[in-house]
C-alpha positions as a Markdown table, in Angstrom:
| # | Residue | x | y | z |
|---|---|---|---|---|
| 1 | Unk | 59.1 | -56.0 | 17.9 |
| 2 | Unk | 58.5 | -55.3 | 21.4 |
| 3 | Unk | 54.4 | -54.8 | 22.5 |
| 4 | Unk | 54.9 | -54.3 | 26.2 |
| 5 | Unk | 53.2 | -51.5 | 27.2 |
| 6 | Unk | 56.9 | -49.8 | 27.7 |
| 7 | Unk | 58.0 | -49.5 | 24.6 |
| 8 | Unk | 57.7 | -46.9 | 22.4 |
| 9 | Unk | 56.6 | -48.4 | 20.3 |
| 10 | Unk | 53.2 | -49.6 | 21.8 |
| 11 | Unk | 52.5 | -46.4 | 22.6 |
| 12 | Unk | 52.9 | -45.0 | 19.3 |
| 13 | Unk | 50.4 | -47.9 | 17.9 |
| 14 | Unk | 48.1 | -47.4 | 20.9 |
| 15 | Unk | 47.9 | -43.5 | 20.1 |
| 16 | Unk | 46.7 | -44.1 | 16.4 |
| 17 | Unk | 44.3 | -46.2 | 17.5 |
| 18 | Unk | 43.2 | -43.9 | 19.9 |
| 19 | Unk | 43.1 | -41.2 | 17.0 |
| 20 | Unk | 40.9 | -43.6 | 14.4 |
| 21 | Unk | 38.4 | -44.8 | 16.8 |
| 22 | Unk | 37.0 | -41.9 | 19.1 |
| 23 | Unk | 36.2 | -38.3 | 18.9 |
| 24 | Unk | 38.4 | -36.5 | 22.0 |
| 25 | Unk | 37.8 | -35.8 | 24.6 |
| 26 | Unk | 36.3 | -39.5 | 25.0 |
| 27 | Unk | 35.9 | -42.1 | 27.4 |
| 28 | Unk | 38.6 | -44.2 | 28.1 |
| 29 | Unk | 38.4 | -48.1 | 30.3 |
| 30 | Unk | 42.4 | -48.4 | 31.9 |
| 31 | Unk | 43.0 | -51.9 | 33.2 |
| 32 | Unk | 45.7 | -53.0 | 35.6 |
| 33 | Unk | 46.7 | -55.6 | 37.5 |
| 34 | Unk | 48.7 | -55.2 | 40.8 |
| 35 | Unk | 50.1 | -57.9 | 43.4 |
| 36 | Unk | 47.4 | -57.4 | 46.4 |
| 37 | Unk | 49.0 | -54.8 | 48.3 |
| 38 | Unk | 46.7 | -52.0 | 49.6 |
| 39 | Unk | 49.1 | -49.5 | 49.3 |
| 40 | Unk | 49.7 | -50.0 | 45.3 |
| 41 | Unk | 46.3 | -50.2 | 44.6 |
| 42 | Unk | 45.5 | -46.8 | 46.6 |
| 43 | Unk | 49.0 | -45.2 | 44.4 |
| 44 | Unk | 46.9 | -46.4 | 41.5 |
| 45 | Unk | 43.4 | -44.4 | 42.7 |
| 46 | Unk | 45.4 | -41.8 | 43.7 |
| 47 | Unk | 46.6 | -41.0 | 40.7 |
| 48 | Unk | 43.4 | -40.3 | 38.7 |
| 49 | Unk | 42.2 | -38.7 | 42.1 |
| 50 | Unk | 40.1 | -35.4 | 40.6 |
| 51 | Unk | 39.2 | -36.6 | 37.3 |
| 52 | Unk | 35.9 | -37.8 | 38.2 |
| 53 | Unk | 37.1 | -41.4 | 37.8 |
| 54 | Unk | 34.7 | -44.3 | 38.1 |
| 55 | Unk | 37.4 | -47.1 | 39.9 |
| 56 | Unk | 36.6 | -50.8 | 40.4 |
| 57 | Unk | 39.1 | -53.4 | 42.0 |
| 58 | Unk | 38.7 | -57.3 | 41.7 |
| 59 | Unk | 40.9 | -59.3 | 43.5 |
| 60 | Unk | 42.1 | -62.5 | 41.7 |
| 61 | Unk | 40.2 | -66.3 | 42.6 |
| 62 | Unk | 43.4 | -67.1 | 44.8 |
| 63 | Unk | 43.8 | -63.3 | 46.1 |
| 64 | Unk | 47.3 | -63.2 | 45.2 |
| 65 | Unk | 46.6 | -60.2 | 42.4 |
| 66 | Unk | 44.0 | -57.3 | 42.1 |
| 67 | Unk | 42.6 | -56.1 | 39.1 |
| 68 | Unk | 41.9 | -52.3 | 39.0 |
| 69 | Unk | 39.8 | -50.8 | 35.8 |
| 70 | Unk | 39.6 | -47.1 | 36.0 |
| 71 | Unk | 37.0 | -45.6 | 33.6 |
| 72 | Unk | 37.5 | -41.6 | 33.3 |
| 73 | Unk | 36.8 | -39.1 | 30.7 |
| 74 | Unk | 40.2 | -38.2 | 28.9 |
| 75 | Unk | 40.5 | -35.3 | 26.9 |
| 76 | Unk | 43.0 | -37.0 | 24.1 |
| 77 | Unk | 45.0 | -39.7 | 23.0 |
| 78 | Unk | 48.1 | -38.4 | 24.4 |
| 79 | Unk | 46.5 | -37.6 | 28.2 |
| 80 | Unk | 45.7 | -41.6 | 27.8 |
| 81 | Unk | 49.5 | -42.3 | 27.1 |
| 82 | Unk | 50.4 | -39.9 | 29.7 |
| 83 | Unk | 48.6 | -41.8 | 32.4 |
| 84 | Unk | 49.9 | -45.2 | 31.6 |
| 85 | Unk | 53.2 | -43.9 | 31.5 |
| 86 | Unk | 52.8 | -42.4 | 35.2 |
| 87 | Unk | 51.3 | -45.5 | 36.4 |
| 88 | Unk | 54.3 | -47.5 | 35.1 |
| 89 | Unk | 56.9 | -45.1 | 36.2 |
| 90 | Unk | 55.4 | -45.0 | 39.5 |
| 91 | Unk | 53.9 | -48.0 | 40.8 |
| 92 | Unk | 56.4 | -51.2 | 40.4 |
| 93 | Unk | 55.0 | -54.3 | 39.2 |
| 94 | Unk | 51.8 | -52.9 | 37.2 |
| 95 | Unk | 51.1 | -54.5 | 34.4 |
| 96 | Unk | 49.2 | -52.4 | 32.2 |
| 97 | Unk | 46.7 | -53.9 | 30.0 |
């Protein structure tokens, strides 16, 4: 079985546990990690730009890679879903965790 967070699969496993373990809409903590360039991190704000996201970036010890957690009200389990799957789609390289 594939896990990545492409799959369907994932997602489909992700969205239950969405479902069984908070009332919507909830909080919701998205971690990524990016290679260190400014303009895929900014892609990565700018996509939960007006959402009243709280955004925090951490590069890596060496400063090869950049962590970016994005915590920001979502209103259900498939807006979450939605979102990862526009980060993927649009930013290459993210790695969704």
């Amino acid at each position: 079985m594939n896990d990545t967070p492409n799959s369907e699969e994932f997602y489909k496993k992700l969205k239950k546990q969405l479902q069984d373990t908070a009332l919507w809409p909830s909080e919701y903590l998205y971690k990524f990690i990016v290679v260190s360039d400014p303009e895929k991190i900014n892609k990565i704000e700018n996509l939960f730009n007006n959402l009243g996201a709280v955004i925090d970036t951490k590069a890596s010890k060496n400063g090869k890679y950049t962590s970016v957690s994005i915590n920001v009200t979502m209103k259900n389990p498939d807006a979450v879903i939605a979102k990862y799957k526009e980060v993927a789609e649009k930013i290459d390289g993210v790695i969704s965790l």
